[in-house]
Structure formats: structure tokens, C-alpha cells
C-alpha positions in Angstrom: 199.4 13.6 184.7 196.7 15.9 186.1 199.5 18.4 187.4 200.7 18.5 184.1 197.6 19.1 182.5 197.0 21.9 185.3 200.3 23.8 184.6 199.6 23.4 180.6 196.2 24.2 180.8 196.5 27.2 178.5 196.7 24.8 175.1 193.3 23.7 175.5 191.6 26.8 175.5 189.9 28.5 172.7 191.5 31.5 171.1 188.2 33.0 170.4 186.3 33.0 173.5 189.0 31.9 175.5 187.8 29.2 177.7 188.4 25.4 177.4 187.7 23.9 174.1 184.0 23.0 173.5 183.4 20.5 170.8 187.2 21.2 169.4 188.3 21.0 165.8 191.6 21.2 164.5 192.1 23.6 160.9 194.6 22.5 158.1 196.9 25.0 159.5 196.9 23.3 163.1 195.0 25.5 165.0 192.3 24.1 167.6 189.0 26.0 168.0 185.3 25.7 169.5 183.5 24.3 166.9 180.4 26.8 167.8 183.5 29.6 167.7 184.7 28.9 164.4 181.5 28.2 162.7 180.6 31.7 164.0 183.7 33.8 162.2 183.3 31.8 159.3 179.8 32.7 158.7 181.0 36.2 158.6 183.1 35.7 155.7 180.7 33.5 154.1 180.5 36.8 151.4 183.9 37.0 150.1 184.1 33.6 150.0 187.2 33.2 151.4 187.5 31.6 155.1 191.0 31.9 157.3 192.3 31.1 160.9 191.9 33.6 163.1 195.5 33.6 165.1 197.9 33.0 161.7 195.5 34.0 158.7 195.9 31.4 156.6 193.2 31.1 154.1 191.4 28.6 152.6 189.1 28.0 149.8 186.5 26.8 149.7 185.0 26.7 153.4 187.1 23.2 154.7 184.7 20.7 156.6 185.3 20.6 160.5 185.0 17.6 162.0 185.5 17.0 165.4 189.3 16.1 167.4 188.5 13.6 169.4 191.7 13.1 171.2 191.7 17.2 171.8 188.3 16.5 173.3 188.8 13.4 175.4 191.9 15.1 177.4 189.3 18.6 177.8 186.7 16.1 179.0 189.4 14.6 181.6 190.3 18.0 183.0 187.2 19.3 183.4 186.2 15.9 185.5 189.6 16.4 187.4 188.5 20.1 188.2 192.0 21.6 187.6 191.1 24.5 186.2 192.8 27.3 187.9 193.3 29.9 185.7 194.0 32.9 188.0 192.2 35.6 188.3 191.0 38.8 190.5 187.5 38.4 191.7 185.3 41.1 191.0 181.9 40.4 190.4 180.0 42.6 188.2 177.2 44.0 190.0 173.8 44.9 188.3 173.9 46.9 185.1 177.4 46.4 184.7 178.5 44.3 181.3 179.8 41.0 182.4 182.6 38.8 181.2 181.7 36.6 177.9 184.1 34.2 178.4 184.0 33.6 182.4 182.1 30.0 183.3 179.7 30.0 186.8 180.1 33.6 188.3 180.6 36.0 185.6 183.3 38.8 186.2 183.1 42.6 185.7 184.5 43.1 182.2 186.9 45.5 181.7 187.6 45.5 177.6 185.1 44.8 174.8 186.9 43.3 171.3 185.6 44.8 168.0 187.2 41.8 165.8 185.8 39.2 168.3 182.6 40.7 169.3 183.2 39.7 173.4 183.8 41.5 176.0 186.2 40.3 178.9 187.1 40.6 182.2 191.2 41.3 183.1 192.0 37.5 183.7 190.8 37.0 179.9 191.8 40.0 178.1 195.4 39.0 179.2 194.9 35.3 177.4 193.2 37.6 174.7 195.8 39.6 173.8 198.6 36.8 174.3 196.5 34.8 172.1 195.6 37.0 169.5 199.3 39.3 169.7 196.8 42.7 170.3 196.3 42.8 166.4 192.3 43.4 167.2 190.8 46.5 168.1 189.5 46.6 172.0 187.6 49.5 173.7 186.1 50.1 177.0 183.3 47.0 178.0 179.8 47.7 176.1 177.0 45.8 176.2 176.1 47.2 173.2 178.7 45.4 170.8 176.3 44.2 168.1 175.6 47.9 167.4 179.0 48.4 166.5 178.5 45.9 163.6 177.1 46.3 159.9 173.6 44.3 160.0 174.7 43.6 155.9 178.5 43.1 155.6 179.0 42.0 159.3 181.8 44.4 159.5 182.8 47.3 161.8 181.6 50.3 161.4 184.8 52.6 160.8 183.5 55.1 158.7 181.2 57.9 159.2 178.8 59.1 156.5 177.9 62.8 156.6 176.1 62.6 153.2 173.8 60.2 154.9 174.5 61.0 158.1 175.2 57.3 159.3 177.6 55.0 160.7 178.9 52.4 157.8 181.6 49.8 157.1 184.5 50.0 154.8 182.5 47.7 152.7 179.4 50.4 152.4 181.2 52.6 150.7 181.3 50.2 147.7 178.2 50.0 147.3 175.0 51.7 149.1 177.0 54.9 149.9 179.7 54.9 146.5 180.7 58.4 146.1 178.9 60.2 149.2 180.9 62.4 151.3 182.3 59.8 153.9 185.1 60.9 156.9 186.4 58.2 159.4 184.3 57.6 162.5 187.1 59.0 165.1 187.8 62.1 162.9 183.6 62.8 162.7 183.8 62.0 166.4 186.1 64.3 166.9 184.5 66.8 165.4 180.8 66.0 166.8 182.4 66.7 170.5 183.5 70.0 169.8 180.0 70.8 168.6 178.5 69.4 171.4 180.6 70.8 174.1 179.5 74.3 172.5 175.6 73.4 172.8 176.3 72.0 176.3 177.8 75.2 177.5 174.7 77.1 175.8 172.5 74.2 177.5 174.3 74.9 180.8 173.5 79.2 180.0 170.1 78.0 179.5 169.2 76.1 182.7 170.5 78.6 184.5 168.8 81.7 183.2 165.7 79.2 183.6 167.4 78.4 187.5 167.5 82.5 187.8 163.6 82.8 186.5 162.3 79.9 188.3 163.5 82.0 191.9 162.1 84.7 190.4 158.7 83.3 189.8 159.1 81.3 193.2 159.3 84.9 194.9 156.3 86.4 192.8 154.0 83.9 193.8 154.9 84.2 197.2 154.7 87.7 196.7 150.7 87.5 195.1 150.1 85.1 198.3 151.3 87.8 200.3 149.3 90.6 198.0 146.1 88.4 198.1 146.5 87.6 201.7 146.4 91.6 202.6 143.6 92.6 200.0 141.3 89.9 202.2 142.5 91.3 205.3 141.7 94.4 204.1 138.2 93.7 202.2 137.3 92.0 205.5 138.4 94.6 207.6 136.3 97.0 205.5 132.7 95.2 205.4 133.2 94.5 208.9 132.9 98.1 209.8 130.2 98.3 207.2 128.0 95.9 208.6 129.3 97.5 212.2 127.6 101.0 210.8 124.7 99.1 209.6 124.3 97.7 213.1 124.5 100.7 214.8 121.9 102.5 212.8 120.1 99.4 213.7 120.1 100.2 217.2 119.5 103.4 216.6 116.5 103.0 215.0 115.5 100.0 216.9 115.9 102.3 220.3 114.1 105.5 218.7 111.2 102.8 217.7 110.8 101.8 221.4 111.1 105.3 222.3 108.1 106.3 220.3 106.5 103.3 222.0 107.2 104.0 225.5 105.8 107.6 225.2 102.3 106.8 223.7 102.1 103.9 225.8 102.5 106.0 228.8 100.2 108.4 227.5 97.4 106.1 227.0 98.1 104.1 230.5 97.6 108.1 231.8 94.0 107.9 230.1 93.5 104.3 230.5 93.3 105.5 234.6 91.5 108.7 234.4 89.1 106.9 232.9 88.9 104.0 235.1 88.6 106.7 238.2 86.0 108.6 236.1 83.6 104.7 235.2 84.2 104.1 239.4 82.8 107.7 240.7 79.9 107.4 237.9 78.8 103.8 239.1 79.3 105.2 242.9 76.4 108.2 241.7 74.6 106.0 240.2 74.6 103.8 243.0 73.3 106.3 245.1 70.9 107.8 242.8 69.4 104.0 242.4 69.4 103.3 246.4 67.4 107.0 247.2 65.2 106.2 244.2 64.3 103.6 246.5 63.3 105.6 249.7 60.1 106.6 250.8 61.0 108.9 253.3 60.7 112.7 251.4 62.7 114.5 253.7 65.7 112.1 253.3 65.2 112.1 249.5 64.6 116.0 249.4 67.7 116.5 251.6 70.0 114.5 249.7 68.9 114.9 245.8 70.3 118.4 246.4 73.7 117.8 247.2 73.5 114.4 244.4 72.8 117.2 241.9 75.3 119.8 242.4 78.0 117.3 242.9 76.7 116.2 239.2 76.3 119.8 238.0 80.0 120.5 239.2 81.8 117.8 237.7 83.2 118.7 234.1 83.5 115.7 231.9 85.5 115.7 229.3 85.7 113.3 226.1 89.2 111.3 226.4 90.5 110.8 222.9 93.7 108.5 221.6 94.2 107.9 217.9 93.7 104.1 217.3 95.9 104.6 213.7 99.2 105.3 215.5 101.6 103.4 213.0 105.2 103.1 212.7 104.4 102.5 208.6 106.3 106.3 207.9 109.6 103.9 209.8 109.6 101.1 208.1 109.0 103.2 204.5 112.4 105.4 205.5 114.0 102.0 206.8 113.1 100.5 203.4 114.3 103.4 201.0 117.4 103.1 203.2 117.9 99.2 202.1 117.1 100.1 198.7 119.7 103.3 198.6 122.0 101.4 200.4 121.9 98.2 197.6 122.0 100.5 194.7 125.1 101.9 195.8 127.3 98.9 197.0 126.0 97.4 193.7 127.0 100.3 191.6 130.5 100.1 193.6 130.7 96.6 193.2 130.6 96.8 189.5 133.0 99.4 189.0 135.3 97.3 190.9 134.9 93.8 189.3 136.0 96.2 186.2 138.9 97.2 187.8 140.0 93.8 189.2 139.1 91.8 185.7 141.1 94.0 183.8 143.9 93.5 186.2 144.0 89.9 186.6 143.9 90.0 182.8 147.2 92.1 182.5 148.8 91.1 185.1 152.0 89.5 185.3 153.5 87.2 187.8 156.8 88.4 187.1 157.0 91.9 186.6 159.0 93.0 182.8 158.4 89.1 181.5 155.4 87.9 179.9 154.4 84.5 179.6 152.5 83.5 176.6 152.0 79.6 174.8 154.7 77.8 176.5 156.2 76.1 173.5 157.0 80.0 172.5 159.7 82.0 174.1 159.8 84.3 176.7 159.8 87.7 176.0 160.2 91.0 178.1 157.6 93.3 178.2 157.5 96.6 180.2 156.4 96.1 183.9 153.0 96.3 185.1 151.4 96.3 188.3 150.3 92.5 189.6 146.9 93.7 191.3 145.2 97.1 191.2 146.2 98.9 194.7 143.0 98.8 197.1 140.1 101.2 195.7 139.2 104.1 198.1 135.5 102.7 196.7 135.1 100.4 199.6 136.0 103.4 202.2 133.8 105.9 200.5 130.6 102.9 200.8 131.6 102.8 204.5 131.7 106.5 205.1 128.2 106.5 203.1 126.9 104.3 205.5 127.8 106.6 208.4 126.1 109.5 206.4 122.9 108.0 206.0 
């Protein structure tokens, strides 16, 4: 019995979503459905009124009461307690993202087919029962996940028809109504159409990106270029002060040794006085001495005999007045060292400012890209003549050194 309900299994499945009857009801015309699966396509046609069978299109009128088979139910119940369902079919899981199987119980398949008429999508195992079922007389694409978009929210129909007056998607039945007299195309012709357009603004897209591509190498390259400019100016500037503040150094030296010079000289001079007079204080104090000690004698020939040769040795010695100016001063140094700093200031600063000119008028004209300028970037680019990036070095900075070796 349970073999024989195996290799018949086929009768008890649904015809809509083709898996074993859930809840089954049997219509007047003797067709079994899923209650759930029924109830759903007959809601759909709830607006016309009129309610058929899916697989032979019988119609009925008005919508017939569906009560439940019980004996159709009882032998489902049996083989789904007997687990012979073994409905072949090739395993291929769908992995994430893809759109499953509607119809698959437990592991859910890849689906390979979506049905307009049905609104499932299925994997290969049950678009074969499908179409056996149904006789191909729906309308199946590639799988979509996206089915219910495919569907008019108001007549529950499939959008077929394409309306340009509008520029929509609608259903045979909009035309009737909501869009009754626009201009209105089928979908696939519109399609059509629409593909042509947009394969002409994909190759203009494709032109696009890479003139963009071809600019975007170019700028690449000018940046690398201004590093390279920058880079060299700073060198340069660098290069330049440095033997500047080398000049300055030197004529600090030079100074600094002519200073010590000066020193040296009148130092020496005055150490020359400095002992003369010394010599001159020790043979005065040695007369003196002597004048004191034969002050002191009583004896007159010893005082006669010696006051003579005390007196011409005092009569004989010229003495002379020793003079060295106490207001020596280096002030007439500093004063020229001074007026130097000052000249020196007033020309770097009056170079500097011609400079800062030069260089803000630059950075404000240049361009990164030599012959395109770059304005708001929502606006497009246009080509302007070429200009320079930065201002070539100034021969301002060299004439400020060679002033320095001048002064």
C-alpha cells in the first residue's frame, strides 16, 4: 500500500505550489487543491466576480464554498507519516542572496524559473511538475525575488503594458480605466526600445570614465610634479639663506676679529705705560729714600758729598707726563654694526614683499593641470590656455645674498 502510494505520489500534490496537498479541497470540476492555494487565486478574481480552476478553467459563479476532503487528507496525512516522499530531484542548495525554491519543504533549492500566473518561483525538480501540471500555458522567466513587483497593487494583474504617457508599468486592466486613452506600448516592445537607448548612454558613460581615467593620470602626474616643484624651491630657498646667514657670519668674524684687534693694540699700549710708570714711581721712592735717610745724618761732609750727586741725578732726569684717553669706546662699531642690521632688514623685507606678490598671484593662477581649469565641481571642465604652476625662482633671493657680500 505504501509502495503504491510512493510510485503515485504525484496525485496528491498541489497544482499551485506543487507540494503535497495541505488542508485539500476538491472543486465541482474535480480538481484537488491547498485550501490556503485556492483561497489565494480566488481572491484575485474576487473583482470580476467570476472564480475558475486553475488547470481546466472552468468557472463558477458565485465563489463555491470549499470545505475540506477528508479522505484526500487522511491518505496525505498517512504518507507524510510513512515518509515516502521521494520526489527526485538534483540538490543544489541556494547559497546566500540567491532566490530560493517556493515550493521545496526543509532545505530550500536554488530556483531556476519564477511563474508570472502563479507568483512562485521554483527550483528544476518543480518547474518540471509545474509545467506537466499546468501544460506551460503560464508565463515563466528567470528566478526573481522580486515577483510581487511584477504585479498591479489594484487589479492584481501582470503588468504587460508600458505606459509612456505616464511613464509607468500597468496591467491590461489599467488601460480601462486610470490610463483610458494615454499613449500605451507593450512592456517587451518599450523594453526593447529602452535597451537601445541605454546601450547608447552606456557607451557615452564608458567615453566618460575614461576621459575622466585619462585626467585622473594626468592630475596624478601634476601633483607629483608640484611635489617635485615644491620640493626643489625649498632646496633652493634653503640653499640660498644658508649662504646668507654664512655671509652674515663671516662679516661677523670679521668684525668680531677687527674689534679684538683694536683691543689688543691699546691694551698693549697702555701695558707699555702701565711699566714705564711703574719703573718711574720705583726710582722716585729709591730718591726719596735716600733724600729721607741723609736728611737724617749729622755728619756734613757725608751730607755735602752726597747732596751733590742726589741733585744732579734729579736735575738730569726728564719727566714726562704719561697720557692714555680713558674715553676709548667702540660706540662708532656698534653704531656701523647697527645701521648694518637696520639696512640689512629693510632690504630682505622690501625683497620679501615683492616676492609674497609674486608667489600669491601665482598660487592664485595656477593650475595643477596645465590647459584645464578646475572651477565648482558640479560645473564642467573647461580648457583654458596653459599657465605656469609656480613662478620660476626669483634672482631676488641671489641679489640679497650678493648684497650681503657688498656690505
Amino acid at each position: 500500500m505504501a509502495e503504491a502510494m510512493a510510485s503515485n505520489q504525484d496525485i496528491f500534490m498541489c497544482p499551485i505550489c506543487l507540494d503535497l496537498l495541505k488542508d485539500p479541497v476538491t472543486l465541482h470540476c474535480g480538481h484537488t487543491y491547498c485550501l490556503g492555494c485556492i483561497k489565494g487565486c480566488w481572491d484575485q478574481e474576487d473583482l470580476k466576480g467570476v472564480y475558475s480552476c486553475p488547470q481546466c478553467r472552468q468557472t463558477f459563479t458565485p465563489r463555491p464554498v470549499l470545505n475540506k476532503n477528508n479522505i484526500v487528507a487522511e491518505l496525505v496525512d498517512q504518507m507524510r507519516k510513512t515518509s515516502i516522499q521521494t520526489t527526485a530531484r538534483v540538490v543544489c542548495t541556494a547559497g546566500p542572496g540567491e532566490v530560493t525554491c517556493d515550493v521545496c519543504t526543509g532545505g530550500k533549492l536554488k530556483a531556476v524559473k519564477s511563474c508570472l500566473e502563479c507568483l512562485l518561483s521554483y527550483c528544476d525538480t518543480h518547474l518540471k511538475a509545474h509545467n506537466e501540471l499546468i501544460g506551460r500555458k503560464h508565463t515563466v522567466i528567470d528566478a526573481t525575488g522580486q515577483l510581487q513587483e511584477r504585479i498591479c497593487s489594484r487589479h492584481k494583474k501582470v503588468f504587460e503594458i508600458f505606459c509612456r504617457t505616464d511613464q509607468s508599468c500597468i496591467c491590461y486592466l489599467c488601460t480601462m480605466d486610470d490610463h483610458k486613452g494615454h499613449d500605451t506600448i507593450t512592456a517587451t516592445t518599450e523594453w526593447s526600445n529602452k535597451k537601445e537607448g541605454l546601450g547608447q548612454s552606456q557607451r557615452r558613460c564608458q567615453q566618460r570614465i575614461q576621459e575622466r581615467e585619462k585626467e585622473l593620470q594626468e592630475l596624478r602626474k601634476a601633483v607629483e610634479t608640484l611635489k617635485s616643484s615644491a620640493q626643489t624651491a625649498v632646496e633652493e630657498s634653503e640653499r640660498m639663506f644658508t649662504e646668507m646667514m654664512r655671509s652674515i657670519e663671516r662679516r661677523r668674524s670679521e668684525v668680531t676679529e677687527l674689534i679684538r684687534a683694536q683691543e689688543k693694540a691699546e691694551v698693549s699700549r697702555a701695558e707699555g705705560l702701565l711699566k714705564r710708570l711703574e719703573q718711574e714711581i720705583a726710582e722716585l721712592k729709591r730718591r726719596d729714600a735716600e733724600m729721607k735717610q741723609l736728611s737724617l745724618t749729622e755728619d756734613h761732609i757725608h751730607f755735602l758729598k752726597n747732596i751733590v750727586s742726589i741733585s744732579d741725578d734729579a736735575r738730569s732726569t726728564v719727566w714726562t707726563r704719561r697720557t692714555f684717553s680713558q674715553s676709548f669706546s667702540f660706540e662708532p662699531v656698534k653704531e656701523s654694526v647697527s645701521a648694518l642690521k637696520v639696512q640689512l632688514e629693510e632690504k630682505l623685507d622690501s625683497i620679501f614683499k615683492q616676492e609674497i606678490v609674486k608667489i600669491s598671484a601665482a598660487a592664485t593662477n595656477a593650475q595643477i593641470i596645465p590647459g584645464i581649469e578646475y572651477t565648482d565641481p558640479e560645473l564642467p571642465v573647461r580648457r583654458a590656455g596653459s599657465k605656469e604652476l609656480l613662478p620660476p625662482v626669483s634672482k631676488s633671493f641671489q641679489r640679497a645674498s650678493n648684497s650681503l657680500h657688498s656690505l
